[in-house]
C-alpha positions in Angstrom: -36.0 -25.1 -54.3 -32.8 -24.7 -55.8 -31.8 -21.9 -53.9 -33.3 -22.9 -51.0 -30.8 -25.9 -51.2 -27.2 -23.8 -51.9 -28.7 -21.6 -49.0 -28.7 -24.4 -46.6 -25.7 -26.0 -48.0 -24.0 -22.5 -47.2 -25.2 -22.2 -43.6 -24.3 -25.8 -42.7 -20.8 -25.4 -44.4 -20.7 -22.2 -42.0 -21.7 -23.8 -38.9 -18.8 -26.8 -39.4 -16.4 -24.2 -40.3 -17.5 -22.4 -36.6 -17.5 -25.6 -34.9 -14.1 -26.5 -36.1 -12.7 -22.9 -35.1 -14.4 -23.2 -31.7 -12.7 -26.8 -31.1 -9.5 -25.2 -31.9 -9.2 -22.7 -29.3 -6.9 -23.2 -26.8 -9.0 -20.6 -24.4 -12.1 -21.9 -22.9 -15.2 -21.1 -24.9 -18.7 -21.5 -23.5 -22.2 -19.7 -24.8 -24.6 -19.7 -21.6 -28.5 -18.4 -20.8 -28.4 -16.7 -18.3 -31.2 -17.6 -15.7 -33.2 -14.8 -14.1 -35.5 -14.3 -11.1 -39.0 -13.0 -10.9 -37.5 -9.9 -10.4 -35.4 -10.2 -13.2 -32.0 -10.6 -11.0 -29.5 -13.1 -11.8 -30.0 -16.0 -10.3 -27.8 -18.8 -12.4 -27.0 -19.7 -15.7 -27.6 -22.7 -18.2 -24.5 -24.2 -20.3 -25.3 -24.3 -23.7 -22.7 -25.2 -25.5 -18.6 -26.0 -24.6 -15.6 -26.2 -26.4 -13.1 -29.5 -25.3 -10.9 -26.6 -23.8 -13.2 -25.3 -21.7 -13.8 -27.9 -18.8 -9.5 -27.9 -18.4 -10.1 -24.2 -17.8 -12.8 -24.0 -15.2 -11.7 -27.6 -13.7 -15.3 -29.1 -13.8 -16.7 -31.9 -16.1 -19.4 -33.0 -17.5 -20.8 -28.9 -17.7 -22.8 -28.9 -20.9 -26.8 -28.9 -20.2 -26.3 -28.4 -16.3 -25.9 -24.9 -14.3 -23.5 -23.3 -12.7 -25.2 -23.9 -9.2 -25.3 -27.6 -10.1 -22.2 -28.0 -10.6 -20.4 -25.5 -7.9 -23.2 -24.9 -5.4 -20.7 -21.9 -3.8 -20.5 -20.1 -7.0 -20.0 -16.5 -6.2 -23.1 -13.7 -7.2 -21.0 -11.4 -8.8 -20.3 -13.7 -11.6 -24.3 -13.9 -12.1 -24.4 -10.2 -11.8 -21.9 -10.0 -14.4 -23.4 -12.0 -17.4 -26.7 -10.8 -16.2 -25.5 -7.3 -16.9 -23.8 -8.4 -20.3 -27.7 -9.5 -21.5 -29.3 -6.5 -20.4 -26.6 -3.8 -21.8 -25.4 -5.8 -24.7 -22.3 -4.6 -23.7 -19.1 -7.1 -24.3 -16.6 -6.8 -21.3 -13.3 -8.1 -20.2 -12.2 -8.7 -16.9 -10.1 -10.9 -14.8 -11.8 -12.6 -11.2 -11.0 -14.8 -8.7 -13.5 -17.7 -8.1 -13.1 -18.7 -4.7 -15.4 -22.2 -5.4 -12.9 -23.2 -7.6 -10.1 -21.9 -6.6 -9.1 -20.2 -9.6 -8.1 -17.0 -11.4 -9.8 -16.4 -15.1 -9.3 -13.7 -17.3 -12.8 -13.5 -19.1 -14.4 -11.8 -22.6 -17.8 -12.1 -22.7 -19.9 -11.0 -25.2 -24.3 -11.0 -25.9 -25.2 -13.3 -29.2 -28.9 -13.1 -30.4 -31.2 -11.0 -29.1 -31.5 -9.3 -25.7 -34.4 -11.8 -25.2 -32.1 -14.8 -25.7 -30.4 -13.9 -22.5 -27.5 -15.7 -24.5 -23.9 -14.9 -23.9 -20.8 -16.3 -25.0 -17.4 -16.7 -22.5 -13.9 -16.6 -23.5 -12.0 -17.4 -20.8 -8.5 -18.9 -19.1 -7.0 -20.1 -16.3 -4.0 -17.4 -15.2 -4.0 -18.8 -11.8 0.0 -19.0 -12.4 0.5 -16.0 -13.5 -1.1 -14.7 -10.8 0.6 -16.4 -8.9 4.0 -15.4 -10.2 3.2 -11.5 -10.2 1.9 -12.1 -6.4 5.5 -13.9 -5.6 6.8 -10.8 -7.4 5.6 -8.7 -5.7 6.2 -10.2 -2.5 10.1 -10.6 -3.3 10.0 -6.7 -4.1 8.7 -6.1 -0.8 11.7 -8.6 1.3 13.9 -6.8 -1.2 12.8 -3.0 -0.2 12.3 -4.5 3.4 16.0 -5.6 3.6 17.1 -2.5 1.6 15.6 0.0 4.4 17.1 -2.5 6.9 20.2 -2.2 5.6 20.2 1.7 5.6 19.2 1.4 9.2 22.1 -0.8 10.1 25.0 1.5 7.7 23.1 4.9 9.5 23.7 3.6 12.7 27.2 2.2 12.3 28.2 5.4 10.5 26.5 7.6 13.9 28.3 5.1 15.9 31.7 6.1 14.2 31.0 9.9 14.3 30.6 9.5 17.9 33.7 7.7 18.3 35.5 10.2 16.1 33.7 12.8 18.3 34.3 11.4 21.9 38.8 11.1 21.6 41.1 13.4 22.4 43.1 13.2 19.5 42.4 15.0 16.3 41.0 12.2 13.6 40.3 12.6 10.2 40.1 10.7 7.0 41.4 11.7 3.7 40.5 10.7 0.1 44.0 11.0 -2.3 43.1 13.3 -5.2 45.4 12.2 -8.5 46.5 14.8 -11.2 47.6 14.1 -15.0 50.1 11.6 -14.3 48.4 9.8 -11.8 50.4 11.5 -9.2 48.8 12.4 -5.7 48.4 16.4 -6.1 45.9 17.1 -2.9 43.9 15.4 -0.6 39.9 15.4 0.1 38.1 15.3 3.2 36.3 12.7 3.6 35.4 12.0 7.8 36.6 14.6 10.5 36.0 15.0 14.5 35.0 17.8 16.1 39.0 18.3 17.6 39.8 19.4 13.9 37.0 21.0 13.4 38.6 23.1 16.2 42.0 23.1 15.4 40.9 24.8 11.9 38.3 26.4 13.2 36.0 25.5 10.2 32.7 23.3 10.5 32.4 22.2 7.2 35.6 20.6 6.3 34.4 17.4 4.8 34.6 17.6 0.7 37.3 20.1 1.0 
């Protein structure tokens, strides 16, 4: 009797030491049984037990005891698929989903607990609706930026053809020199920068520029 006593005394000092851990979590934490079909498809699940974090998470209340398709009729399949899946591998998983019922992004572990037969499994999960939010304005900025970059090239290839052209179509010999500086800062030769096609002539030579 004795033993039987400290044995119990040890599980229930476990289960408050759980409980208080669970409570704790800032992520969402749910264990659910998954509900099944005839044909053994995933039709729904059962909540079974909820941390306080958990309803701020999915942005529903009063969740423990109902289903999912009580509570958000809209609920996608794949999400049923999912956990059914998780009870019939026993395979934990991690993922991130959009849930388009509640307008949400989650990045999810869930995990089996018991046996397959139990068709329990527990949920870890959190709202990143921000962040996804953030990475999608991100990635949107990078795409005006890179837009306005190849706009910009447009616009500088264009005025630079324009010039050519210009430089191209006088009568006068044109041509634009960089200064090259020796030791003592002294202008010792010049470089080619732009030339027109009347110098070209007048030296006879095509490829001037970077001379």
């Amino acid at each position: 009797y004795s033993a039987n006593l400290e044995t119990a005394n040890t599980l229930q000092e476990n289960v408050n030491r759980y409980r208080v851990l669970i409570s704790s979590l800032a992520d969402g934490f749910s264990i659910i049984e998954v509900i099944f079909d005839i044909d053994q498809n995933p039709v729904d699940y059962l909540f079974v037990e909820i941390n306080p974090a958990f309803e701020k998470h999915v942005h529903l209340k009063n969740i423990l005891g109902k289903t999912m398709k009580e509570l958000s009729p809209n609920h996608g399949q794949k999400w049923f698929e999912t956990y059914g899946n998780i009870v019939f591998t026993g395979e934990a998983i991690r993922f991130e989903k959009y849930a388009k019922d509640l307008e949400t992004w989650f990045d999810v572990y869930a995990f089996p607990i018991g046996s397959r037969k139990s068709r329990k499994v527990a949920v870890l999960c959190s709202d990143i609706s921000q962040r996804k939010k953030t990475e999608e304005d991100l990635r949107q900025a990078n795409e005006t930026l890179e837009s306005e970059v190849r706009k910009r090239t447009n616009e500088l290839k264009e005025k630079n053809d324009l010039l050519q052209m210009v430089f191209d179509t006088v009568t006068q010999g044109i041509f634009l020199l960089r200064p090259v500086f020796g030791e003592n800062y002294d202008i010792v030769d010049f470089t080619y920068v732009r030339v027109n096609k009347k110098v070209k002539r007048y030296y006879g030579m095509d490829n001037l520029v970077g001379k």
